[in-house]
C-alpha positions as CSV (number, residue, x, y, z in Angstrom):
1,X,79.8,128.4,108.0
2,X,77.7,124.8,107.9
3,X,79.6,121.8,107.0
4,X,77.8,119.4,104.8
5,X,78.4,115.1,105.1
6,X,77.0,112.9,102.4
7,X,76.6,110.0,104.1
8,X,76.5,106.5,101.6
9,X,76.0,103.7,104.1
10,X,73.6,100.8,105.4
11,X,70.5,102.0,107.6
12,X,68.2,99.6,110.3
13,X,65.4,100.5,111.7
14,X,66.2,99.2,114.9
15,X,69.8,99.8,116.4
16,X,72.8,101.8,115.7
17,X,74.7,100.7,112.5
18,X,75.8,102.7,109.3
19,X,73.7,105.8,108.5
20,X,72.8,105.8,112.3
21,X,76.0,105.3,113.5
22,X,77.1,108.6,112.0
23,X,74.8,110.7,111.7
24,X,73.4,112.0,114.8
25,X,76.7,111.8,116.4
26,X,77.8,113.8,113.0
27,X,74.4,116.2,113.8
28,X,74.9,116.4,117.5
29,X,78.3,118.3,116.6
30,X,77.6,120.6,114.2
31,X,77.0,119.1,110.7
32,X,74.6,119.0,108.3
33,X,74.0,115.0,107.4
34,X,72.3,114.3,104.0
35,X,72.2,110.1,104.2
36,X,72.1,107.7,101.3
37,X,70.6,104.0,102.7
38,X,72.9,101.2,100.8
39,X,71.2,99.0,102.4
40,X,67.6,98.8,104.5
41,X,67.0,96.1,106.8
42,X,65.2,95.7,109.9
43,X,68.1,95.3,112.2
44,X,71.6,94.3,111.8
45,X,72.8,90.9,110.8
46,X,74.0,89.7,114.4
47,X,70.4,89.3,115.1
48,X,69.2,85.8,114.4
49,X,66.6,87.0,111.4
50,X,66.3,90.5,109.8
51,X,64.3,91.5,106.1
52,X,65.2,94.5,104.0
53,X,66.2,96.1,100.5
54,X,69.7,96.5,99.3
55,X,70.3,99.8,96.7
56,X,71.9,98.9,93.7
57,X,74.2,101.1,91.8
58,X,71.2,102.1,89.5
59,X,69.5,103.4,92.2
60,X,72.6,105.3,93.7
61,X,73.1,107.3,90.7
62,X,69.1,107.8,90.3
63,X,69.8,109.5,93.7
64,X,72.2,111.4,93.5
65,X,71.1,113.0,90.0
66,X,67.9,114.1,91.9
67,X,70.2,115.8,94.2
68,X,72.0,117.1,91.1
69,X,68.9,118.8,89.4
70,X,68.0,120.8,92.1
71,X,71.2,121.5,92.5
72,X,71.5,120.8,96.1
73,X,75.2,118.6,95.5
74,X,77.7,120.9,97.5
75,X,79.2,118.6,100.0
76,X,82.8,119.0,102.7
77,X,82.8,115.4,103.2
78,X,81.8,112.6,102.2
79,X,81.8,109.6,104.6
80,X,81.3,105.4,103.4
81,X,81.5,102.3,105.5
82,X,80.0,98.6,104.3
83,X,79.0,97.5,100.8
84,X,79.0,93.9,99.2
85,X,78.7,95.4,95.2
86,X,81.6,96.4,93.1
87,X,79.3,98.2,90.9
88,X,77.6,100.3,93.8
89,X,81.4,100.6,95.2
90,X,82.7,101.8,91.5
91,X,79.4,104.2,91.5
92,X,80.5,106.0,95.1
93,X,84.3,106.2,93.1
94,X,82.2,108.3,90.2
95,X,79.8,110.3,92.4
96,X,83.0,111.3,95.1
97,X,85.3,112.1,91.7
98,X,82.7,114.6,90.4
99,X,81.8,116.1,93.3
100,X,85.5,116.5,94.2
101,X,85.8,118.3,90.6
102,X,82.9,120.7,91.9
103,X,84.7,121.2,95.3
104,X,88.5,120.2,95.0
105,X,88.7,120.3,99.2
106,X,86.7,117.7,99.6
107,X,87.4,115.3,101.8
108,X,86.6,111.6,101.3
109,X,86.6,109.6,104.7
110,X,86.5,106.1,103.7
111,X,86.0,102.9,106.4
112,X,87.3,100.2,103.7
113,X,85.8,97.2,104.9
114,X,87.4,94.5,103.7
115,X,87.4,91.8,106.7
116,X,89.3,91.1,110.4
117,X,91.1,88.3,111.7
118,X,92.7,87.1,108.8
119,X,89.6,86.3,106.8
120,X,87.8,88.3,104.7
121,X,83.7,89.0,105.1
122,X,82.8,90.7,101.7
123,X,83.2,89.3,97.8
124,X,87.4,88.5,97.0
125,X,86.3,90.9,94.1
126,X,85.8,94.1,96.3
127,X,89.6,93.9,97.2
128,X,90.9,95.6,93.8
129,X,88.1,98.0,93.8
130,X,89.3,99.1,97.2
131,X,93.2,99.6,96.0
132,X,92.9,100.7,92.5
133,X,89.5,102.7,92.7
134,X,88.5,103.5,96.4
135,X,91.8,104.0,98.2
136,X,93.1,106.4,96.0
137,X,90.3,108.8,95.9
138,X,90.1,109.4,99.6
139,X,91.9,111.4,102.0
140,X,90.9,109.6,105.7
141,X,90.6,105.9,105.7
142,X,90.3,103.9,108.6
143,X,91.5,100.2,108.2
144,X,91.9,97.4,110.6
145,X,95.5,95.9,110.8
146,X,94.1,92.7,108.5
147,X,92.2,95.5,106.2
148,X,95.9,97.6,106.1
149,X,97.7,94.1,105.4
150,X,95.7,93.3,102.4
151,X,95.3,97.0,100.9
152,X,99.3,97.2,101.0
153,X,100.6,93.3,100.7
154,X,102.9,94.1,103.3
155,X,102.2,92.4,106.9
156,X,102.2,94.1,110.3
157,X,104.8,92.1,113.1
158,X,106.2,95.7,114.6
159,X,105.9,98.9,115.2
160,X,107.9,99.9,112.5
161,X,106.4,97.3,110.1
162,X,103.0,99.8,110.7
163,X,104.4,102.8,110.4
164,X,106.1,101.4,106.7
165,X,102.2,100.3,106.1
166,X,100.9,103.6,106.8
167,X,103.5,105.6,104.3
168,X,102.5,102.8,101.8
169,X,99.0,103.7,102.3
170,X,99.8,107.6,102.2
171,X,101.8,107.1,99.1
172,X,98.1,105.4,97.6
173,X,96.4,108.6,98.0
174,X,94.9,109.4,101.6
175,X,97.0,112.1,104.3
176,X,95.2,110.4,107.0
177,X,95.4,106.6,108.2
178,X,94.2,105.5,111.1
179,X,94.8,101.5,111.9
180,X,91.7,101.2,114.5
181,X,93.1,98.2,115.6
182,X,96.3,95.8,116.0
183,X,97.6,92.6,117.2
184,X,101.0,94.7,118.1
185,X,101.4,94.0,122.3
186,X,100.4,97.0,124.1
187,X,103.2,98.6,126.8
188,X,99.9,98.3,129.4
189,X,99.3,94.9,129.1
190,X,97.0,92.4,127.4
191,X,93.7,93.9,128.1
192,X,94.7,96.9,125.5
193,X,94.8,96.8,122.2
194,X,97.0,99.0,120.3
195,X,96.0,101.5,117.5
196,X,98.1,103.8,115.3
197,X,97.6,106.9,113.0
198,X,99.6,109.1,110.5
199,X,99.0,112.1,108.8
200,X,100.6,113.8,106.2
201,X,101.1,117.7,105.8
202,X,102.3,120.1,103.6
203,X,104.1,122.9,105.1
204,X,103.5,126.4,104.1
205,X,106.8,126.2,101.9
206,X,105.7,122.9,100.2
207,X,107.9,120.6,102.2
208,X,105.7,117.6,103.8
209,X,105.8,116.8,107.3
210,X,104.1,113.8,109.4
211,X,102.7,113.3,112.6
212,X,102.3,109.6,113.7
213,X,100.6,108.3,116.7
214,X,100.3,105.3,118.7
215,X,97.0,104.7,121.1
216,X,96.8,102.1,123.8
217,X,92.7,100.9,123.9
218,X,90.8,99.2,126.6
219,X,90.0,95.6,125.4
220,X,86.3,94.7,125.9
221,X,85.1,91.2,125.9
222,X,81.9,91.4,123.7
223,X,80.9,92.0,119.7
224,X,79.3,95.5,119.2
225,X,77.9,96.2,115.9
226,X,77.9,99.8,114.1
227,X,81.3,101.0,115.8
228,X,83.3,101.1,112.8
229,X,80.8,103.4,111.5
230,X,80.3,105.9,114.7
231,X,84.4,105.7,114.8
232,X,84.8,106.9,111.0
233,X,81.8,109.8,111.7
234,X,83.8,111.0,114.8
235,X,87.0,111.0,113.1
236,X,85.5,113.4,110.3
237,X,84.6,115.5,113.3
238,X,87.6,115.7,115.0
239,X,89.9,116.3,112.6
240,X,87.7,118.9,111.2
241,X,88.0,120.5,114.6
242,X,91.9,119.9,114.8
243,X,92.6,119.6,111.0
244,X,96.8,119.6,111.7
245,X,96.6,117.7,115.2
246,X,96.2,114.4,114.8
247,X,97.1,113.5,118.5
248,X,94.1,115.5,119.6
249,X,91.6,114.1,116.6
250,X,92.5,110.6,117.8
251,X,92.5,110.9,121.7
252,X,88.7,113.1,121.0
253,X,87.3,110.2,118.8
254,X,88.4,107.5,120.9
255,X,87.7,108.8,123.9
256,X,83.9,109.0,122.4
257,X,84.0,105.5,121.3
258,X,85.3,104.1,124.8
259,X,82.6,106.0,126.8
260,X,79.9,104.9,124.3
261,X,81.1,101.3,124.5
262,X,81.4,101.6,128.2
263,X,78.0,102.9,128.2
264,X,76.9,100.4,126.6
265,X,77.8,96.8,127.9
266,X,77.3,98.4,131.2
267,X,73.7,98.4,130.6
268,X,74.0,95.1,128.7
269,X,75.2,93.0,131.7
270,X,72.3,94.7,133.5
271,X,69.9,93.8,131.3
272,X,71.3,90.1,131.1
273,X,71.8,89.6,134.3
274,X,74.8,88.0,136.6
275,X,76.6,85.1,135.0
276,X,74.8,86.2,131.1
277,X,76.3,87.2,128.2
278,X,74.7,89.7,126.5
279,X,72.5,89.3,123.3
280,X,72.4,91.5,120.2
281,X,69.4,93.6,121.0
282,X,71.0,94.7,124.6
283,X,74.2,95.8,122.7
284,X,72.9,98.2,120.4
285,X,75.1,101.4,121.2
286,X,73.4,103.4,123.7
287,X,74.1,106.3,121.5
288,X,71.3,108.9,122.5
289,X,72.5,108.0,126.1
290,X,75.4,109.2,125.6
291,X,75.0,112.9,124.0
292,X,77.5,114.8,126.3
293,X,79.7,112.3,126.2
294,X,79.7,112.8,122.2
295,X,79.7,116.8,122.0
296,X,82.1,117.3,124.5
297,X,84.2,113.7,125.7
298,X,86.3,113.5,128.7
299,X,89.9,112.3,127.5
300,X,90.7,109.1,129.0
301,X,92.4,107.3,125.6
302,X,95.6,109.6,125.0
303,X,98.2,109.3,122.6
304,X,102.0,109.3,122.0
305,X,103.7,111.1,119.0
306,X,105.6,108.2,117.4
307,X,107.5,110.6,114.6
């Protein structure tokens, strides 16, 4: 039986970022991707100049109630990265509330970008959006430890500190939280950065259970743009596959991002040359390049049950 992704996220026409990201990765295993551009532009904003159109909440709705009439709006998943509106952000809220009513097991995977790094890079007014609206409509969210910080008020120092996080953000809504990335040390050193995940079950005699995981990552010294989104794509994939494993759905998806990223500033430094850091054009994801990799990855990012 297909699966069906509505896809609400930015689109370039040159690069990997958003809509991109997600969907042929998304396509290349199985599902059927309808996309909604929030935002158009010519490339991604790392470059030094790019042009575009951004979609307004108007224009969302118009949209989706074209989908609506032709009644065509029967979706698994619905999958959201980046916006900069609250009103576009309140709209997605509406349109993944309704369509949840129409399909109650629909699942929601939501990348809530917020910021990194201790500073935020979208509107201060996005932040209660997020908690009261967005948060506690979706089942997957993937936050960044600063992202997880802010959405809970609670910060991360330990281990146990992110695993108290992660029940927080359970008890706001979604089974499954991934923190894609930490300033916790990792056991193998400084070049890996650690990432955690919890999910939440309920057992066939209504008692809940939870599996929590701990992931050490490869560090790699250079910005890539549109990962976020291919992570959040491949962890709707993966945990379709493995719905009660998280330990597997994490060590697939990031075993897909580290080959892809691998892939990628391999050919970067190539195409800089010795002694050059890379530009923003030679890091776009090498994401057709790295098909097999995608549909079927080797594991070489495993994890360790926690709880």
């Amino acid at each position: 039986m297909e699966c069906r992704v509505l896809s609400i996220q930015s689109h370039v026409v040159r690069g990997y970022v958003g809509n991109k990201s997600a969907s042929f990765p998304l396509q290349l295993l199985g599902f059927e991707v309808d996309s909604i551009n929030s935002v158009q532009f010519s490339n991604h904003t790392g470059y030094s100049h790019w042009k575009g159109q951004v979609l307004t909440a108007d224009e969302l709705h118009v949209l989706y109630e074209g989908i609506k009439l032709n009644n065509v709006h029967h979706y698994d998943y619905v999958l959201t990265g980046y916006t900069r509106d609250t009103s576009f952000l309140e709209m997605v809220v509406d349109i993944v509330q309704e369509l949840k009513r129409a399909n109650p097991n629909l699942v929601y995977v939501c990348d809530p970008v917020l910021g990194d790094h201790g500073s935020m890079y979208v509107p201060q007014n996005l932040y209660p959006v997020y908690k009261n609206k967005v948060v506690p409509v979706a089942d997957i969210i993937t936050p960044n430890q600063f992202e997880a910080e802010l959405l809970t008020g609670k910060n991360i120092s330990t281990e146990k500190d992110a695993v108290e996080v992660m029940d927080l953000l359970h008890a706001m809504g979604p089974d499954t939280v991934v923190i894609t990335s930490s300033d916790l040390p990792s056991r193998l050193g400084d070049r890996f950065l650690v990432s955690l995940g919890s999910q939440r079950h309920v057992r066939p005699d209504g008692s809940r259970t939870t599996q929590r995981v701990r992931l050490e990552v490869p560090k790699v010294d250079a910005v890539f743009v549109g990962t976020g989104d291919l992570f959040a794509a491949m962890l709707l994939a993966w945990t379709h596959h493995y719905p009660t494993d998280l330990k597997t759905a994490c060590e697939k998806t990031f075993s897909v991002m580290h080959h892809v990223i691998q892939r990628t500033i391999s050919y970067a430094h190539e195409l800089a040359g010795p002694g050059r850091r890379p530009s923003p054009p030679q890091l776009e994801l090498r994401m057709v390049q790295s098909k097999a990799d995608i549909e079927d990855p080797a594991i070489v990012t495993e994890a360790t049950v926690i709880s």
